[in-house]
Short mmCIF file of the C-alpha atoms (twelve columns), coordinates in Angstrom:
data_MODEL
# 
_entry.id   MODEL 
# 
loop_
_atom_site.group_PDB 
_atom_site.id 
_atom_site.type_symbol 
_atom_site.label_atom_id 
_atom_site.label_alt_id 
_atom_site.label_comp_id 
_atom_site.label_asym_id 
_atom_site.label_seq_id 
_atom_site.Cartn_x 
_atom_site.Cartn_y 
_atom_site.Cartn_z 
_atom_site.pdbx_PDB_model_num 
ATOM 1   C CA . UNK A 1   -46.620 30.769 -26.135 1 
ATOM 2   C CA . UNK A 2   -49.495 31.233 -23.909 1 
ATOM 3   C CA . UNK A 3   -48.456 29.088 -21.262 1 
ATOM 4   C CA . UNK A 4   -44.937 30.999 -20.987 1 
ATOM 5   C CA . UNK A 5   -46.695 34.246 -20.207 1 
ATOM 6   C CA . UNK A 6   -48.923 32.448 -18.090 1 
ATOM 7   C CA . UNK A 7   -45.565 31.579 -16.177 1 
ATOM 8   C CA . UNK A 8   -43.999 34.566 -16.143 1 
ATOM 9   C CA . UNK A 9   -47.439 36.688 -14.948 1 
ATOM 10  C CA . UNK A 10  -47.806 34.115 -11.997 1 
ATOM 11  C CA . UNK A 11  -43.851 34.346 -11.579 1 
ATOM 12  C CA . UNK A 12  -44.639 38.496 -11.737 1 
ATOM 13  C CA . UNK A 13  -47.393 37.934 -8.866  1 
ATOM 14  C CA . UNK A 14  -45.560 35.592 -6.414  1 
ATOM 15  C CA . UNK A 15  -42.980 38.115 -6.593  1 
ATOM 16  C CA . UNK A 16  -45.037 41.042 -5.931  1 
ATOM 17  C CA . UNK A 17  -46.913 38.759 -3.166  1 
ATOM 18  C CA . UNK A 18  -45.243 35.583 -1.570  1 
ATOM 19  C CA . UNK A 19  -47.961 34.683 0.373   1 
ATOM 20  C CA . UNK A 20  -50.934 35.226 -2.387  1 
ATOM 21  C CA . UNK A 21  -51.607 31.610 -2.808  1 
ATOM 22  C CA . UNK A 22  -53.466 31.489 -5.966  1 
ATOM 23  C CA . UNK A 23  -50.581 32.566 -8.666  1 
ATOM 24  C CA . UNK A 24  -49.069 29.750 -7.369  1 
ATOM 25  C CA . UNK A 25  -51.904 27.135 -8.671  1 
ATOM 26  C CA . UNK A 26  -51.905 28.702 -11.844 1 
ATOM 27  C CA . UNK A 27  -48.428 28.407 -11.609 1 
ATOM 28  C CA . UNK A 28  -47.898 24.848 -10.888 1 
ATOM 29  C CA . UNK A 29  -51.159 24.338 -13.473 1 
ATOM 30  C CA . UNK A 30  -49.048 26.251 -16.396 1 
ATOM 31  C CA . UNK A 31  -45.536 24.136 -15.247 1 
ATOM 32  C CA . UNK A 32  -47.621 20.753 -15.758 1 
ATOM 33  C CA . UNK A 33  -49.467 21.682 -19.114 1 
ATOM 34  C CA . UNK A 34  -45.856 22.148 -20.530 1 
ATOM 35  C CA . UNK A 35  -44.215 19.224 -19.528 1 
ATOM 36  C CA . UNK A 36  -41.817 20.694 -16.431 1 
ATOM 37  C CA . UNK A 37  -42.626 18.632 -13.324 1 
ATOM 38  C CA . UNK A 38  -40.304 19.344 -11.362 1 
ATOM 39  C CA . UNK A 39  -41.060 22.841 -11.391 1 
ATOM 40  C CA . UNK A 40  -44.221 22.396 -10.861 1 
ATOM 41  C CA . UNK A 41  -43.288 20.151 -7.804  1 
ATOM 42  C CA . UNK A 42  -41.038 22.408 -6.414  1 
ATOM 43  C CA . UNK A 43  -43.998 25.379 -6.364  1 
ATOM 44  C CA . UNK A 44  -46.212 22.812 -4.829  1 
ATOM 45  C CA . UNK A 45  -43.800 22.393 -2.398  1 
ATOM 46  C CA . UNK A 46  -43.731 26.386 -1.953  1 
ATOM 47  C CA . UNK A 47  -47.508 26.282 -2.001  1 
ATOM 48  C CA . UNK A 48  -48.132 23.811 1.011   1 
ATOM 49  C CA . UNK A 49  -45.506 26.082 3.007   1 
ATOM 50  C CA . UNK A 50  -47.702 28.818 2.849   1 
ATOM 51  C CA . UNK A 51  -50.430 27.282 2.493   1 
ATOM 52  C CA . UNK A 52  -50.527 23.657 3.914   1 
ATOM 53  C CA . UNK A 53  -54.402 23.851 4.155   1 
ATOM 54  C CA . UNK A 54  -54.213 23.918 0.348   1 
ATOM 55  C CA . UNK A 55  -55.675 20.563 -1.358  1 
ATOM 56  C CA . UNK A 56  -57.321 19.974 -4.542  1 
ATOM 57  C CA . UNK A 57  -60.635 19.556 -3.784  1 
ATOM 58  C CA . UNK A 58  -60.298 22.469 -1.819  1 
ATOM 59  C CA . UNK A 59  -58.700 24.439 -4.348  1 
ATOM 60  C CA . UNK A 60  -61.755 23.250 -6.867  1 
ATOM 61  C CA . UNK A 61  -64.653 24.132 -4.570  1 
ATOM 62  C CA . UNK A 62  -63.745 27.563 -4.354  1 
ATOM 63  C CA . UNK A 63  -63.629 27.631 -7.801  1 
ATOM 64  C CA . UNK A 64  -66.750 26.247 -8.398  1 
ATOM 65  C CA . UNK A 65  -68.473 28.223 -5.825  1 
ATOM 66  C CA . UNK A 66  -67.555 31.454 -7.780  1 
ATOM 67  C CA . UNK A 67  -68.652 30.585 -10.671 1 
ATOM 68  C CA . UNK A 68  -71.938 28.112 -12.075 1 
ATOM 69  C CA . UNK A 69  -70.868 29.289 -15.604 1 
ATOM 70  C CA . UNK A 70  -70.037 26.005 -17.644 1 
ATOM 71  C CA . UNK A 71  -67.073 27.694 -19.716 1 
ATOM 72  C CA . UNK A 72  -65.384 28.865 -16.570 1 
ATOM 73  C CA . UNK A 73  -65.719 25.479 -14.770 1 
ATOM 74  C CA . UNK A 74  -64.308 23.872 -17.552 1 
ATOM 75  C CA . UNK A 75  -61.010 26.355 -17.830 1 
ATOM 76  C CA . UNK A 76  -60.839 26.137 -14.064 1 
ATOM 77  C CA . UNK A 77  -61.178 22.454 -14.373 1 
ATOM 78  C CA . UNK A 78  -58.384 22.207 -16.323 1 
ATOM 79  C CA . UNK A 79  -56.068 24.512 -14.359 1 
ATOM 80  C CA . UNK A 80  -57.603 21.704 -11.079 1 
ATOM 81  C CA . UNK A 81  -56.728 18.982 -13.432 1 
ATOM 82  C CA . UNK A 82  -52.650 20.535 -13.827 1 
ATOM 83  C CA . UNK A 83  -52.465 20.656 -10.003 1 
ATOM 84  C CA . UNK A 84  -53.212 17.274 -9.737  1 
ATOM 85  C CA . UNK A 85  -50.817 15.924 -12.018 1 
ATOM 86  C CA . UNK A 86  -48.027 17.898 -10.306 1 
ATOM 87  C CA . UNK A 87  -49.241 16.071 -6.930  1 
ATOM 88  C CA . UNK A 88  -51.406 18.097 -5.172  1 
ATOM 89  C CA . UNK A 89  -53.259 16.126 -2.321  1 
ATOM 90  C CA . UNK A 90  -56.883 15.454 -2.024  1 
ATOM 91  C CA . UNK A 91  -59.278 15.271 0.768   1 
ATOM 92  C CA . UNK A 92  -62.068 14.152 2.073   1 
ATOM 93  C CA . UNK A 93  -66.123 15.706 2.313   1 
ATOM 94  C CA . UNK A 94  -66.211 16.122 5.703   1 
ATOM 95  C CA . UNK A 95  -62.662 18.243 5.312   1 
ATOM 96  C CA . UNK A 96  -64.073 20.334 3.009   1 
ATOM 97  C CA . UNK A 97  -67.133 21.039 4.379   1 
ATOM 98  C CA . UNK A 98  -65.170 22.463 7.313   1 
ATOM 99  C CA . UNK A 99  -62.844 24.450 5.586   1 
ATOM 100 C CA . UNK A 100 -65.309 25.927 3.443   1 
ATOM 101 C CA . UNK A 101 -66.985 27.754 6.128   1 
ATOM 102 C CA . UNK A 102 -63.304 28.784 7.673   1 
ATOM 103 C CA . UNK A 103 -63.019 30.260 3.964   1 
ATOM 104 C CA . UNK A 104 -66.572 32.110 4.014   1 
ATOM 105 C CA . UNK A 105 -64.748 33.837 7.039   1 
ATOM 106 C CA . UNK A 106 -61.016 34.543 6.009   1 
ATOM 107 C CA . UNK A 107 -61.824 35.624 2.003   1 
ATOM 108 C CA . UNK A 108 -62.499 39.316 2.457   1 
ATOM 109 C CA . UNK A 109 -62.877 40.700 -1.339  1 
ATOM 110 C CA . UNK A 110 -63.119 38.252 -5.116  1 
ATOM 111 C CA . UNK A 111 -61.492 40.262 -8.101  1 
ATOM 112 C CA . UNK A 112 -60.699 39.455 -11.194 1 
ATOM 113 C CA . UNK A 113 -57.606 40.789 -12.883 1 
ATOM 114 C CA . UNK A 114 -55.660 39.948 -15.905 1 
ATOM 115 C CA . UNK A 115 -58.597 37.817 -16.853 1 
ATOM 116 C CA . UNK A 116 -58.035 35.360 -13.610 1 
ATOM 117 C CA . UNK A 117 -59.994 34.791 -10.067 1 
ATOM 118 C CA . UNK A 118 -57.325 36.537 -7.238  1 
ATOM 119 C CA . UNK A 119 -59.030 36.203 -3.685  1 
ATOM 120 C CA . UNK A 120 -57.298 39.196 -1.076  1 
ATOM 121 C CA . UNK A 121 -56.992 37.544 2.428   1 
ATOM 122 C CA . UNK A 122 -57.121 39.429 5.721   1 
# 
């Protein structure tokens, strides 16, 4: 039950927002924990179009740079862990060292609503 709100709030947000990135990893996260891959394939797919930058370790450093707080590494883990299985792509140190300072630049405000981490973009 929780996951199928969790899929229709991110469906909600990517509706409101096509190019909001981050409903879609919860998204794609939510589609692996229940079992529909292809779904979450296809909004991988979605993802890398509007973001192709987008990779897992990426995705996880940002995380982890929000946040040292052990329960919400381990819930973000886990949503990591569900856009892995669905075949999100990894990268190497060097990668992410340089895209984390691009990110420093582009990532204007943090909020948190409905209980999740939504960055706003210029």
């Amino acid at each position: 039950q929780q996951y199928n709100e969790g899929i229709e709030e991110c469906r909600r947000s990517i509706n409101l927002n096509k190019l909001d990135w981050l409903p879609y990893a919860d998204l794609i996260s939510a589609y692996g924990a229940t079992g529909q891959l292809e779904m979450a394939r296809q909004m991988l797919a979605e993802l890398n179009a509007i973001r192709p930058d987008f990779t897992i370790q990426w995705f996880q450093q940002i995380g982890y740079a929000r946040s040292s707080n052990p329960q919400f590494r381990r819930e973000y883990g886990d949503i990591v862990e569900g856009v892995r299985r669905a075949g999100g792509r990894k990268q190497g140190r060097a990668t992410v060292i340089a895209r984390s300072a691009a990110t420093k630049q582009s990532i204007s405000a943090h909020a948190w609503r409905d209980g999740s981490l939504r960055f706003r973009s210029h």
